[in-house]
Biopython code that builds the backbone (N, CA, C, O; Angstrom):
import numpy as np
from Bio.PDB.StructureBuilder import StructureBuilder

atoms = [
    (1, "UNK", "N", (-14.859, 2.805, -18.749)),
    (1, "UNK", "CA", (-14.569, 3.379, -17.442)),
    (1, "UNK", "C", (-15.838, 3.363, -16.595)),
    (1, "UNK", "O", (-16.922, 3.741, -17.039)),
    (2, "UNK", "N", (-15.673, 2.959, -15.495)),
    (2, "UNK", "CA", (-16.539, 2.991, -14.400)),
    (2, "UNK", "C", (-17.503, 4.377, -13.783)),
    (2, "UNK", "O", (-16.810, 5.293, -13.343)),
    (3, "UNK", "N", (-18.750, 4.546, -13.736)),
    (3, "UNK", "CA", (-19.194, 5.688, -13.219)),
    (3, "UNK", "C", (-19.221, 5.483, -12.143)),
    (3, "UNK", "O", (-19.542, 4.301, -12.022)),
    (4, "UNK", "N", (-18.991, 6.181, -10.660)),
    (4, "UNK", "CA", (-19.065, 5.769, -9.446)),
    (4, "UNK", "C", (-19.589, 6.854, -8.685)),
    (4, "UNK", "O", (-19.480, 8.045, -8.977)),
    (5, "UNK", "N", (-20.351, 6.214, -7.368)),
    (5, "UNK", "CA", (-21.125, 6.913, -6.805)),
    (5, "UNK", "C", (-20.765, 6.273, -5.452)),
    (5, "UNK", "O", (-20.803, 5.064, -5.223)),
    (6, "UNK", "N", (-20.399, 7.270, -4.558)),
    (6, "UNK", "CA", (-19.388, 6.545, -2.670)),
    (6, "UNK", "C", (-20.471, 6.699, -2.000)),
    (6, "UNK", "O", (-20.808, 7.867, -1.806)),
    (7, "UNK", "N", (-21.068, 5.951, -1.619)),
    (7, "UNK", "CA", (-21.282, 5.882, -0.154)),
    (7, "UNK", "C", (-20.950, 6.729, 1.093)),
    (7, "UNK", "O", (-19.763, 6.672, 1.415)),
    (8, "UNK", "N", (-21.500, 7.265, 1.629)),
    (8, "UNK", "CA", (-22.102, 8.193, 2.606)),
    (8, "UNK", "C", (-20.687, 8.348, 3.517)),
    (8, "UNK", "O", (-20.278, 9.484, 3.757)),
    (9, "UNK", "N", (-19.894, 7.073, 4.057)),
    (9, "UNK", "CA", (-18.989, 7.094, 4.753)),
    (9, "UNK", "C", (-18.278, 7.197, 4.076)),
    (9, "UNK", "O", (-17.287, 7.725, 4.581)),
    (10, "UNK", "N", (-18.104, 6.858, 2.540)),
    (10, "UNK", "CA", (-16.260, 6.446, 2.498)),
    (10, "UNK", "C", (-15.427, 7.590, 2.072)),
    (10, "UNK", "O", (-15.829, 8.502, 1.349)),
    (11, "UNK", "N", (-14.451, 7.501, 2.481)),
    (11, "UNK", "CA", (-12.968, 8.411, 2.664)),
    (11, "UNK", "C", (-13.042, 8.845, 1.788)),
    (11, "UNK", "O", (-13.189, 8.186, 0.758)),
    (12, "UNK", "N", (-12.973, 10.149, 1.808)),
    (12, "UNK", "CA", (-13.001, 11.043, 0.589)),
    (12, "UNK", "C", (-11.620, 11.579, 0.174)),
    (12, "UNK", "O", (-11.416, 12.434, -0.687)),
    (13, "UNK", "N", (-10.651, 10.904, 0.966)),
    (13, "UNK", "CA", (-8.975, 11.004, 0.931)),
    (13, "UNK", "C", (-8.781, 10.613, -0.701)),
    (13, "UNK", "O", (-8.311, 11.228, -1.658)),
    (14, "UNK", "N", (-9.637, 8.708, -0.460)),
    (14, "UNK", "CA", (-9.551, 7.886, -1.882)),
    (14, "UNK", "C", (-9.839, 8.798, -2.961)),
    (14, "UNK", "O", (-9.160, 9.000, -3.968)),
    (15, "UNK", "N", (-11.087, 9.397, -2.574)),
    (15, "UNK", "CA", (-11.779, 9.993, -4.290)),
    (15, "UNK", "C", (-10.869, 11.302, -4.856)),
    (15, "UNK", "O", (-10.921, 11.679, -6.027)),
    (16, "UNK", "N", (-10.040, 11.917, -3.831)),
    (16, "UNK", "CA", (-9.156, 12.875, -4.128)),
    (16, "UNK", "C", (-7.902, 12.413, -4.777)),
    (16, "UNK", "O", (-7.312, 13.056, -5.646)),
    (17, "UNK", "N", (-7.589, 11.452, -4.384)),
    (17, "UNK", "CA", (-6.384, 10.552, -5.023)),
    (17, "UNK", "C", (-6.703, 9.960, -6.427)),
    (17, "UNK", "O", (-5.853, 9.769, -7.296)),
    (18, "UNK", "N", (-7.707, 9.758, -6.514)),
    (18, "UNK", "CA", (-8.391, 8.998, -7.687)),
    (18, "UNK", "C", (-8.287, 9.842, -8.887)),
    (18, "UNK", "O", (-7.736, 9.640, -9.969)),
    (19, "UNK", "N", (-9.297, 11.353, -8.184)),
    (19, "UNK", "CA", (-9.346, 12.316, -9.450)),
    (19, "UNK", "C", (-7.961, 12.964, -9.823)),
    (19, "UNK", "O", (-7.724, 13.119, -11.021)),
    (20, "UNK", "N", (-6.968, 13.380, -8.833)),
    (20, "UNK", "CA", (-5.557, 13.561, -9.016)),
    (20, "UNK", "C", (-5.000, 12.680, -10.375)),
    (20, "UNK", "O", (-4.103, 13.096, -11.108)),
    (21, "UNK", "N", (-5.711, 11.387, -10.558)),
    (21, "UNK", "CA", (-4.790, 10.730, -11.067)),
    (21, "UNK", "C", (-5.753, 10.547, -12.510)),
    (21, "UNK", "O", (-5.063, 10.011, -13.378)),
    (22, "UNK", "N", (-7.120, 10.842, -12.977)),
    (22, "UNK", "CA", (-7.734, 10.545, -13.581)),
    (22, "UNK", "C", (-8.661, 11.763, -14.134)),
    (22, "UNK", "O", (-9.863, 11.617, -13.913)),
    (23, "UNK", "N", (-8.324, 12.783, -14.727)),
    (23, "UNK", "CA", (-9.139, 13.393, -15.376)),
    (23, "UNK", "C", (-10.761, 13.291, -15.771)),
    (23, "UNK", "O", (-11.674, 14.048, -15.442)),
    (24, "UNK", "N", (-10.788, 12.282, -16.457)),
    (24, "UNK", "CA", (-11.683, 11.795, -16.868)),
    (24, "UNK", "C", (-12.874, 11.010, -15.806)),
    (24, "UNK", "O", (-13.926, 10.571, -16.270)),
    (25, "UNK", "N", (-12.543, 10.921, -14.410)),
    (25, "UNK", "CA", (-12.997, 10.060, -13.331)),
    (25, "UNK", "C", (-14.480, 10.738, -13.185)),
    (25, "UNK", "O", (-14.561, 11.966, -13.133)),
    (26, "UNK", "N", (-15.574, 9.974, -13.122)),
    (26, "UNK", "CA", (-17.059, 10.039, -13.039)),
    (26, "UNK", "C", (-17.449, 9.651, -11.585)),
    (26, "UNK", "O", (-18.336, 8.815, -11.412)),
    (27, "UNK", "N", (-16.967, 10.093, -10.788)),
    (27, "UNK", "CA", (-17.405, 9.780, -9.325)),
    (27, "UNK", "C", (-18.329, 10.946, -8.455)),
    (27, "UNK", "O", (-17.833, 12.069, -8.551)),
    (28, "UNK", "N", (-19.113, 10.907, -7.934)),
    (28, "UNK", "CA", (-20.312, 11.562, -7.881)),
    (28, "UNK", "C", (-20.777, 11.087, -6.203)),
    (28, "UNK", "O", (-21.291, 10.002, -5.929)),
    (29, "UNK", "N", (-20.482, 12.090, -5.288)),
    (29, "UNK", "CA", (-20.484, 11.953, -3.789)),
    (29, "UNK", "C", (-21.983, 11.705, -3.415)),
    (29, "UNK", "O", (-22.892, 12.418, -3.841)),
    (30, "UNK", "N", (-22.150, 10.724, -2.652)),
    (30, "UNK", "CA", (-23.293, 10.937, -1.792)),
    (30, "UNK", "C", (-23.945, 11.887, -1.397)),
    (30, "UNK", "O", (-25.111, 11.705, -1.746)),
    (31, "UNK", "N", (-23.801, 13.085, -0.695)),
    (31, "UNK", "CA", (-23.646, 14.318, -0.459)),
    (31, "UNK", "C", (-24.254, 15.707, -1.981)),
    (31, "UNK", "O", (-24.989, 16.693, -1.923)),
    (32, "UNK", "N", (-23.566, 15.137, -2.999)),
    (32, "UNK", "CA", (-23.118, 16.191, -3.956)),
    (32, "UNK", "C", (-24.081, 15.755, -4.563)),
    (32, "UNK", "O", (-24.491, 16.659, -5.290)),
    (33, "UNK", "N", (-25.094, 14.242, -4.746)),
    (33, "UNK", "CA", (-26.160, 13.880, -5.286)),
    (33, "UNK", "C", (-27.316, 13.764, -4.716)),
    (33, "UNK", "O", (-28.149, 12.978, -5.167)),
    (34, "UNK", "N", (-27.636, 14.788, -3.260)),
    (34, "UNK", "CA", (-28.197, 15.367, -2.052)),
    (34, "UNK", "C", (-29.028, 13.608, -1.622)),
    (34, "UNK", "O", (-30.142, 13.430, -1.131)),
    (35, "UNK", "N", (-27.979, 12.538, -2.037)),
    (35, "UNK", "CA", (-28.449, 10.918, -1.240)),
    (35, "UNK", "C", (-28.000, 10.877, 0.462)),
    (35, "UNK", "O", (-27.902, 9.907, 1.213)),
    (36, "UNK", "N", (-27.825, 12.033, 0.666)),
    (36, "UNK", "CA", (-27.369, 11.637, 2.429)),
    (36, "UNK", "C", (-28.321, 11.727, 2.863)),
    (36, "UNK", "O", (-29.285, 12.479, 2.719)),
    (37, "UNK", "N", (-27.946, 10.454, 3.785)),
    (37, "UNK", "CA", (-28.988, 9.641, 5.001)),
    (37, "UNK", "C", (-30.141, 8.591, 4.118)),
    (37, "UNK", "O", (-31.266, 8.423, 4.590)),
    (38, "UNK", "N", (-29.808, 8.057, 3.068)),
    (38, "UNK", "CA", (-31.053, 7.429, 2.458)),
    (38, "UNK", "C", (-30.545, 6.193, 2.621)),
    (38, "UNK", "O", (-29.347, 5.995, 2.420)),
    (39, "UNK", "N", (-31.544, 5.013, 3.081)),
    (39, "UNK", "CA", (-30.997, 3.837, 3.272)),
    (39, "UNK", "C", (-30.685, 2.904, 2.104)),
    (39, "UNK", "O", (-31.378, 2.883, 1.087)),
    (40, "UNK", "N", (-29.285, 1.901, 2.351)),
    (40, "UNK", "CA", (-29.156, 1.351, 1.981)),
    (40, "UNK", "C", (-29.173, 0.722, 0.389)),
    (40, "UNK", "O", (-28.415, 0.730, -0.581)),
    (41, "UNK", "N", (-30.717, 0.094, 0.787)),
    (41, "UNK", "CA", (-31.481, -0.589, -0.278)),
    (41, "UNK", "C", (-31.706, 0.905, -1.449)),
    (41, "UNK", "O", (-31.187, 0.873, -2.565)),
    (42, "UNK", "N", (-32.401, 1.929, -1.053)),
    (42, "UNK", "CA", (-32.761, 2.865, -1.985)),
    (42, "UNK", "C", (-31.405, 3.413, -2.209)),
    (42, "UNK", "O", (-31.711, 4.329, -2.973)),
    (43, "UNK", "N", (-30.132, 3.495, -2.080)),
    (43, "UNK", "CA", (-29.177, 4.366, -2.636)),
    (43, "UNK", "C", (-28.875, 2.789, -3.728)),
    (43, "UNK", "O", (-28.434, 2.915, -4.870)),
    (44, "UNK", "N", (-29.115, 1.770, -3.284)),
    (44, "UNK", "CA", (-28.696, 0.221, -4.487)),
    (44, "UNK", "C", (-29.601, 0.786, -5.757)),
    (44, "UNK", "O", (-29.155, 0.875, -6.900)),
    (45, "UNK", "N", (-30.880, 1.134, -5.386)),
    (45, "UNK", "CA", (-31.161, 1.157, -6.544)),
    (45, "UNK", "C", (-31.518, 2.306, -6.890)),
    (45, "UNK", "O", (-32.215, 2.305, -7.905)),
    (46, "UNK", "N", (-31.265, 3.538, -6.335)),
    (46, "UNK", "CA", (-30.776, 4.827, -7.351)),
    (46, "UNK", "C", (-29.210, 4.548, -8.007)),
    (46, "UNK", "O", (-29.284, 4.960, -9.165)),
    (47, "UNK", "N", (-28.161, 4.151, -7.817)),
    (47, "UNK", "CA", (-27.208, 3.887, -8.154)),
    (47, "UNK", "C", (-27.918, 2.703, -9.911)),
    (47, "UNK", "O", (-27.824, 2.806, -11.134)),
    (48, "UNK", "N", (-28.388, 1.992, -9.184)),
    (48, "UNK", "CA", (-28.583, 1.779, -10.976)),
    (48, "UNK", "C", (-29.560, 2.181, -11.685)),
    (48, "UNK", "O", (-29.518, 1.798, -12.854)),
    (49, "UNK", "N", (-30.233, 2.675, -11.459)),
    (49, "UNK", "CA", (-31.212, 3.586, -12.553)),
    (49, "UNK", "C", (-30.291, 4.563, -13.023)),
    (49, "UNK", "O", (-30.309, 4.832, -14.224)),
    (50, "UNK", "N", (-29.324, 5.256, -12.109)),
    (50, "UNK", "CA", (-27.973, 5.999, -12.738)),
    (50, "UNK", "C", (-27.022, 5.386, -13.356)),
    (50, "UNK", "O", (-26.052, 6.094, -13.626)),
    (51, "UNK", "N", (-26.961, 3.878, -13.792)),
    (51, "UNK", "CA", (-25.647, 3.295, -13.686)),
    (51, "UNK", "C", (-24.269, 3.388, -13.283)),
    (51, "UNK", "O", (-23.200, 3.451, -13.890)),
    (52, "UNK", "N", (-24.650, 3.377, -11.960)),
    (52, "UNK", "CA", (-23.253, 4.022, -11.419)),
    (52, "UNK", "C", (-22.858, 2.589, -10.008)),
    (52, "UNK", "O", (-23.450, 2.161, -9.017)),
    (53, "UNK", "N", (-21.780, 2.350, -10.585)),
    (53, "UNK", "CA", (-21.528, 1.649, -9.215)),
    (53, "UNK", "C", (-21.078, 2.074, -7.863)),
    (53, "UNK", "O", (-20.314, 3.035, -7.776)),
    (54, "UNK", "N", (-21.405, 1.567, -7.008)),
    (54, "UNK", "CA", (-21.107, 2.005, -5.248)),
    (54, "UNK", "C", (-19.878, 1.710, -4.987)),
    (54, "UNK", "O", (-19.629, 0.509, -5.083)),
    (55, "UNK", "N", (-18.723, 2.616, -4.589)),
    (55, "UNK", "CA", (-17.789, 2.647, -3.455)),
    (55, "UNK", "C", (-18.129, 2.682, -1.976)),
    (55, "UNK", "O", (-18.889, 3.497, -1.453)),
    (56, "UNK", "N", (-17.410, 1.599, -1.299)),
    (56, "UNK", "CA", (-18.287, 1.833, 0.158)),
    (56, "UNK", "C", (-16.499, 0.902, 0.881)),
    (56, "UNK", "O", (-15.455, 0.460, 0.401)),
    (57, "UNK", "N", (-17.248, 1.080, 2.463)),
    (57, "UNK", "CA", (-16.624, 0.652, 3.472)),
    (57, "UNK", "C", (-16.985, -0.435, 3.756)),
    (57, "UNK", "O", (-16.277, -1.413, 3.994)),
    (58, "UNK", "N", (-18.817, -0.311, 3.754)),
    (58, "UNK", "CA", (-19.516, -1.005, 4.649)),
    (58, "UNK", "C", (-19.961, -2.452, 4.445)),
    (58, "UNK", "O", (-21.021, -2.866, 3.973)),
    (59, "UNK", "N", (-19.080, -3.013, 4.833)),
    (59, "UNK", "CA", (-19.118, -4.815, 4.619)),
    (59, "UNK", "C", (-20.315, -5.406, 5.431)),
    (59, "UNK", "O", (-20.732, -6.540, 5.197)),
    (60, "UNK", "N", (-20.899, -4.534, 6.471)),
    (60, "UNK", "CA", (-22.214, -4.867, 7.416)),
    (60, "UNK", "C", (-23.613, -5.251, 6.406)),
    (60, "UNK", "O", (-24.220, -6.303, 6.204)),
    (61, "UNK", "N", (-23.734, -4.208, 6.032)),
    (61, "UNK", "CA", (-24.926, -4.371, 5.696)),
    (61, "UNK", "C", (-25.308, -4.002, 4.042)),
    (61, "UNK", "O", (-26.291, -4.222, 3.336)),
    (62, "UNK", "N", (-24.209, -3.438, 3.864)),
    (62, "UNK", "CA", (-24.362, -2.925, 1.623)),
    (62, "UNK", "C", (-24.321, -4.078, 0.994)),
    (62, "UNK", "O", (-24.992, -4.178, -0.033)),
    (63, "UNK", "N", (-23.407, -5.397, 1.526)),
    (63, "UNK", "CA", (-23.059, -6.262, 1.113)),
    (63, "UNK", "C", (-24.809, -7.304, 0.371)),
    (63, "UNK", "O", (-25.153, -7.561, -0.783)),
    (64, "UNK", "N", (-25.418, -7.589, 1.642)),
    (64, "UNK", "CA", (-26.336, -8.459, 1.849)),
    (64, "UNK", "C", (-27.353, -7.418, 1.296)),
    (64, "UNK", "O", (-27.822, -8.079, 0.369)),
    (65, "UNK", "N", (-27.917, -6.376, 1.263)),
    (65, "UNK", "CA", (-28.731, -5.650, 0.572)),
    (65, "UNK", "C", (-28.408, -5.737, -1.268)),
    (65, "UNK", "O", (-29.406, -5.957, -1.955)),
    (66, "UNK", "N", (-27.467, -5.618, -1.780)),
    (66, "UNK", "CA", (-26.895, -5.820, -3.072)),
    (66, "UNK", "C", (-27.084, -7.323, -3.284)),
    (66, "UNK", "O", (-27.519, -7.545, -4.415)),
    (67, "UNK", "N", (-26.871, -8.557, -2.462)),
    (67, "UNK", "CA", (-27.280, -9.899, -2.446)),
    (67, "UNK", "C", (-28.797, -10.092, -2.962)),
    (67, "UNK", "O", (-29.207, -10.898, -3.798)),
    (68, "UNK", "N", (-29.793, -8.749, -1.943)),
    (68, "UNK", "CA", (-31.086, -9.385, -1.652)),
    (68, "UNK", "C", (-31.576, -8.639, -3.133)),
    (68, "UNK", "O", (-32.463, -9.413, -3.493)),
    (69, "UNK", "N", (-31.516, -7.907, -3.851)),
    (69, "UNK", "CA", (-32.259, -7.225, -5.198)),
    (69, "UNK", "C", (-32.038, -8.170, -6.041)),
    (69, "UNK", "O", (-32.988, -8.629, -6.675)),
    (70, "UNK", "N", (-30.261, -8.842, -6.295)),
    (70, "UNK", "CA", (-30.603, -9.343, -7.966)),
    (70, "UNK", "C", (-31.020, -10.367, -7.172)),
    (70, "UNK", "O", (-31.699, -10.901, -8.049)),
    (71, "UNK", "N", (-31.191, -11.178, -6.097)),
    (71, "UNK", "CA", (-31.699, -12.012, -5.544)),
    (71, "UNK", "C", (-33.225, -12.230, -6.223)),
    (71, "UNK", "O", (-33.800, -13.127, -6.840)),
    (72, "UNK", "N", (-33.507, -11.001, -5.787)),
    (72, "UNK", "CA", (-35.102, -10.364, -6.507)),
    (72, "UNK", "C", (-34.758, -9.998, -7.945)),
    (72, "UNK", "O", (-35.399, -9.136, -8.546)),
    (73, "UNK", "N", (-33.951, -10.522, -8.378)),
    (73, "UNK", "CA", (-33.964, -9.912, -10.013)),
    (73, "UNK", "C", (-33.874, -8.472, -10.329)),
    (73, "UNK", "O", (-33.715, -8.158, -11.509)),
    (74, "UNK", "N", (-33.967, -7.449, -9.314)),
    (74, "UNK", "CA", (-33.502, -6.283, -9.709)),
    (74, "UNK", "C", (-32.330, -6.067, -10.036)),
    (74, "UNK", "O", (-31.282, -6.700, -9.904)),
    (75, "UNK", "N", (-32.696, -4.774, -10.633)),
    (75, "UNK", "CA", (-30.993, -4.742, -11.258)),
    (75, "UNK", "C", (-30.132, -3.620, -9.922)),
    (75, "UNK", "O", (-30.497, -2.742, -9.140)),
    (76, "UNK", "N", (-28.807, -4.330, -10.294)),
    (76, "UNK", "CA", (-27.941, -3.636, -8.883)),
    (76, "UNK", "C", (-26.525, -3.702, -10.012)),
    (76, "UNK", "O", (-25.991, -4.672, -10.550)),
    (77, "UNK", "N", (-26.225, -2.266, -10.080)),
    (77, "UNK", "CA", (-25.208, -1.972, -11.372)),
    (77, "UNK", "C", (-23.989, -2.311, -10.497)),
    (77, "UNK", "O", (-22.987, -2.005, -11.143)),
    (78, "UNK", "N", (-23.686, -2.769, -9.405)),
    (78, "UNK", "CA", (-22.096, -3.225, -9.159)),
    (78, "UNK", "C", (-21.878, -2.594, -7.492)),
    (78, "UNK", "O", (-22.590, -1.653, -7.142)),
    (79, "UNK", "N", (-20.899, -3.158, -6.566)),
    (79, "UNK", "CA", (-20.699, -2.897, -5.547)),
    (79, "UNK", "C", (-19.046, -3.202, -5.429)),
    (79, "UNK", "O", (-18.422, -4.221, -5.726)),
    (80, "UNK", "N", (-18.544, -1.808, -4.833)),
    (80, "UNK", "CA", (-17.194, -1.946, -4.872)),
    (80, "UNK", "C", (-16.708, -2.104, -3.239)),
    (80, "UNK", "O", (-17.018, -1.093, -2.610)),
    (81, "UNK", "N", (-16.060, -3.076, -2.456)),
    (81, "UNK", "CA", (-15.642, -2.977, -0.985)),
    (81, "UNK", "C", (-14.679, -2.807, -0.972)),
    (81, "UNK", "O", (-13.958, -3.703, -1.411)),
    (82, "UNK", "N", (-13.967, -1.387, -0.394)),
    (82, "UNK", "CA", (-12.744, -0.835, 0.068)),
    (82, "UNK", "C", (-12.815, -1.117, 1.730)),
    (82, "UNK", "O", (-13.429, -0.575, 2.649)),
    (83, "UNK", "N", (-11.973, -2.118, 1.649)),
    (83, "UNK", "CA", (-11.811, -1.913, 3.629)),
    (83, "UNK", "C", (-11.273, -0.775, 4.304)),
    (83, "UNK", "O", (-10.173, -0.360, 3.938)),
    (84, "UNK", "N", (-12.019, -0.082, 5.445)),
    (84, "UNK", "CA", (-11.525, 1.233, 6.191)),
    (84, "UNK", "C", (-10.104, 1.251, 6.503)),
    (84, "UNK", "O", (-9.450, 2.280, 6.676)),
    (85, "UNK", "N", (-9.578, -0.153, 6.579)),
    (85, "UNK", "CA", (-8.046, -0.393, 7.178)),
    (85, "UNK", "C", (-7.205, -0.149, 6.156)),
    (85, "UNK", "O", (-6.062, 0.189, 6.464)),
    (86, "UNK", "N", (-7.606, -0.273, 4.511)),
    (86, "UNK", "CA", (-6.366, -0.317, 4.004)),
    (86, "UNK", "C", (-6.152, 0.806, 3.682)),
    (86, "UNK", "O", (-6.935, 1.735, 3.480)),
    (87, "UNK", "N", (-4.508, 0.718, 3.594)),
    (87, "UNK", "CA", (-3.921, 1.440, 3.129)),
    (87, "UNK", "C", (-4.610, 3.147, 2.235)),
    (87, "UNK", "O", (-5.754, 3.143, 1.781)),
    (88, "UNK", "N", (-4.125, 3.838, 2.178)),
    (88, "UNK", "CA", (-5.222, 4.652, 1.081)),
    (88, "UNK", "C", (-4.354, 4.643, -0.103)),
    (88, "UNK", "O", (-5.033, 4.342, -1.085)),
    (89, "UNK", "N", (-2.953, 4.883, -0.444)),
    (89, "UNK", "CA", (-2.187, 4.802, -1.295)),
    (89, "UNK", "C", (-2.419, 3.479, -2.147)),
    (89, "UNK", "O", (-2.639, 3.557, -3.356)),
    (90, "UNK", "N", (-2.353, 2.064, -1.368)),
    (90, "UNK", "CA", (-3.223, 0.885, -1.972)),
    (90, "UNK", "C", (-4.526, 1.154, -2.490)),
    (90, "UNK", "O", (-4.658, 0.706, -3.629)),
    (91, "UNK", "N", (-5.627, 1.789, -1.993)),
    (91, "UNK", "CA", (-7.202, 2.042, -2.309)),
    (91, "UNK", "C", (-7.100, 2.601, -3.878)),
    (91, "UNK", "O", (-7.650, 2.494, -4.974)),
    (92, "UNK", "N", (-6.387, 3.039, -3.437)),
    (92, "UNK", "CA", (-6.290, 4.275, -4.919)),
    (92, "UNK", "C", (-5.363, 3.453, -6.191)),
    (92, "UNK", "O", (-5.638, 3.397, -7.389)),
    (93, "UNK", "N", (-4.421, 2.975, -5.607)),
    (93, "UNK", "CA", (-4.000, 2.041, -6.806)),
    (93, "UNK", "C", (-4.744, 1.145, -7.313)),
    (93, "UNK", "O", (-4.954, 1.297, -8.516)),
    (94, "UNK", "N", (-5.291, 0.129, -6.753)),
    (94, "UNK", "CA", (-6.123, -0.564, -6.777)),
    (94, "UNK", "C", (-7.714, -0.214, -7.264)),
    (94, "UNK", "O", (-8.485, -1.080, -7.678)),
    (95, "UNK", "N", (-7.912, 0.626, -7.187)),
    (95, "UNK", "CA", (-9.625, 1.338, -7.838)),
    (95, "UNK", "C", (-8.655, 1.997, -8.884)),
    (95, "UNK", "O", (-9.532, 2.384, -9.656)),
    (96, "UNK", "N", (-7.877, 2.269, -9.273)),
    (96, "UNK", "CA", (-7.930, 3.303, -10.764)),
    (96, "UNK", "C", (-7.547, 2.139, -11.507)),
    (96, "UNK", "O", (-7.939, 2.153, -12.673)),
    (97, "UNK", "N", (-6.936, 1.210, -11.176)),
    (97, "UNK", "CA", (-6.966, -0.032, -12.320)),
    (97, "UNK", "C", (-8.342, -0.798, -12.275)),
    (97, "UNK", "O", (-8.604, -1.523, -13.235)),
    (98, "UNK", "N", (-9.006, -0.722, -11.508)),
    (98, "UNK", "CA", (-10.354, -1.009, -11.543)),
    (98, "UNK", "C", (-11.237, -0.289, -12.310)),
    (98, "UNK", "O", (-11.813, -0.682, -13.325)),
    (99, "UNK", "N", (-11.315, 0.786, -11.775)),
    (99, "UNK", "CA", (-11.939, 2.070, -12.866)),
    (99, "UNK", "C", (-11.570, 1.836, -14.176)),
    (99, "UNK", "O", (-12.306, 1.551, -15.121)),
    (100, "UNK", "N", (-10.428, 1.973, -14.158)),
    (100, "UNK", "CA", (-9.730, 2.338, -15.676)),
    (100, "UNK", "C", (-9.872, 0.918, -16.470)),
    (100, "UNK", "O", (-9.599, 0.890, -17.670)),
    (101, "UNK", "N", (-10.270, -0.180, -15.836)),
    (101, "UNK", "CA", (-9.954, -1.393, -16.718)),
    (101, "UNK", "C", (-11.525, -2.060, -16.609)),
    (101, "UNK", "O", (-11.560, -3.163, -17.156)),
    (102, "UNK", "N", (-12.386, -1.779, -16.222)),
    (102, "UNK", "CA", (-13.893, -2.233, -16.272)),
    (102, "UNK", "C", (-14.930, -1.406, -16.799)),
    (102, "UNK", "O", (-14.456, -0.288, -17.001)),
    (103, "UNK", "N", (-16.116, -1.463, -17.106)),
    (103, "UNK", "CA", (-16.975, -1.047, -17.131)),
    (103, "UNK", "C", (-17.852, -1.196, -16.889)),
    (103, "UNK", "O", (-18.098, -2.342, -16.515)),
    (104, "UNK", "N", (-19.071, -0.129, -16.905)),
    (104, "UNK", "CA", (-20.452, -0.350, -16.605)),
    (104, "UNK", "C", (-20.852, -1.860, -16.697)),
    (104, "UNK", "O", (-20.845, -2.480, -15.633)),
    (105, "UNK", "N", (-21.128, -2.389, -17.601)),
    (105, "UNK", "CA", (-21.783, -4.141, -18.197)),
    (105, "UNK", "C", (-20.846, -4.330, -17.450)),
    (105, "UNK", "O", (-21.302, -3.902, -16.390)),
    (106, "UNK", "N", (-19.782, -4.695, -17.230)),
    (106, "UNK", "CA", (-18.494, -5.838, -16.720)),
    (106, "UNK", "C", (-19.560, -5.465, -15.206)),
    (106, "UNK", "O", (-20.337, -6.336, -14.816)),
    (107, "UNK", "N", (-19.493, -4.497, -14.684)),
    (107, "UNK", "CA", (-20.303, -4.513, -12.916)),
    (107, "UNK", "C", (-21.254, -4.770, -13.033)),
    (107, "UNK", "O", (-21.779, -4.911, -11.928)),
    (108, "UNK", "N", (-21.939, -4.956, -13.861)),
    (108, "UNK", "CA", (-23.378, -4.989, -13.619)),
    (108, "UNK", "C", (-24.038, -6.489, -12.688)),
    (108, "UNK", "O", (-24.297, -7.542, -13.271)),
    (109, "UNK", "N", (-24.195, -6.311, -11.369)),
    (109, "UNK", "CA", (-24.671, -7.478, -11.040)),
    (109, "UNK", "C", (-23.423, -8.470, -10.321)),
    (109, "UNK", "O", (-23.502, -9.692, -10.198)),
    (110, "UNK", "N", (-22.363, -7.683, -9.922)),
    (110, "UNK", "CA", (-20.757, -7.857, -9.281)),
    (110, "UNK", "C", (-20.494, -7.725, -8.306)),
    (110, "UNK", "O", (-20.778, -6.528, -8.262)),
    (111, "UNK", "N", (-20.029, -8.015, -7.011)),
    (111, "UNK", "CA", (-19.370, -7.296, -6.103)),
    (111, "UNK", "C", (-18.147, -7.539, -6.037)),
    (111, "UNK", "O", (-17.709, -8.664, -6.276)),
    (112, "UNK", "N", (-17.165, -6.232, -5.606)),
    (112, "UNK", "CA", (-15.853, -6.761, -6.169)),
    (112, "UNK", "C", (-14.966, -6.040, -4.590)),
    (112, "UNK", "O", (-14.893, -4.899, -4.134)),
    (113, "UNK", "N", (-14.596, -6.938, -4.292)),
    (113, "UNK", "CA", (-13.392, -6.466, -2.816)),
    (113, "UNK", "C", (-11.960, -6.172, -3.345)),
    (113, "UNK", "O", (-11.164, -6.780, -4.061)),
    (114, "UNK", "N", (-11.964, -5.419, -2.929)),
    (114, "UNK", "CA", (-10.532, -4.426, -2.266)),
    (114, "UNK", "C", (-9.588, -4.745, -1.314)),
    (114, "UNK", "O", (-9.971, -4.587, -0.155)),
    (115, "UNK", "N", (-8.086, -5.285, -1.523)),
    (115, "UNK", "CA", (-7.749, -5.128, -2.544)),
    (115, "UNK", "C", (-7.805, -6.052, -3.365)),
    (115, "UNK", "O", (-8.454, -7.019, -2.966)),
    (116, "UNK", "N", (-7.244, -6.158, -4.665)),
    (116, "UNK", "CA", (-7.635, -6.897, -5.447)),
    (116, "UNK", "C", (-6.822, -8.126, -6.153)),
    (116, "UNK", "O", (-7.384, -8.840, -6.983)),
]
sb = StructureBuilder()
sb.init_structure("model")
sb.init_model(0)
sb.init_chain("A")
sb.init_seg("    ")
for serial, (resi, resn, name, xyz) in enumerate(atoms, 1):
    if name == "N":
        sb.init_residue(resn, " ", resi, " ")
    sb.init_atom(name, np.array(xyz, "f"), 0.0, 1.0, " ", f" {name:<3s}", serial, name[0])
structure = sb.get_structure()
């Protein structure tokens, strides 16, 4: 199972739907891991010194920052893109079979779009 750590923006509708459905769910808010307002690049790589992969929105700029580390050979434990448009009932289906069917190693060094 996936440890996950959201991104600053994303819908916290999803992560309520998620844990509803998953007891066991390791997701860990931006906010609740006092990472608000830290850019980018430094939440990529606090996320893997935690091994935790990123839930996000942001196709701008998380994308190409997660590109530029293992680029650099750092390690970047996984990047998950939920588009703001979809659906949330889809988000949530779609990430708990994700969650529930990957792990840590399987992300490590991944980016994986939504839906799937």
């Amino acid at each position: 199972m996936l440890r996950l750590l959201t991104d600053e923006n994303f819908d916290e509708r999803i992560i309520r739907g998620l844990r509803s459905r998953s007891t066991d769910l390791d997701c860990l808010l931006v906010k609740e891991a006092g990472l608000r307002g830290w850019p980018d690049p430094e939440l990529l790589r606090w996320a893997a010194r935690e091994n935790r992969t990123i839930l996000t929105h942001d196709r701008q700029t998380m994308i190409g920052y997660a590109i530029e580390l293992m680029e650099q050979n750092e390690p970047m434990s996984g990047l998950i893109i939920v588009p703001k448009k979809l659906r949330i009932s889809r988000a949530i289906k779609d990430l708990e079979l994700l969650v529930e069917c990957s792990s840590q190693n399987d992300m490590r060094g991944r980016i994986e779009y939504v839906p799937l």
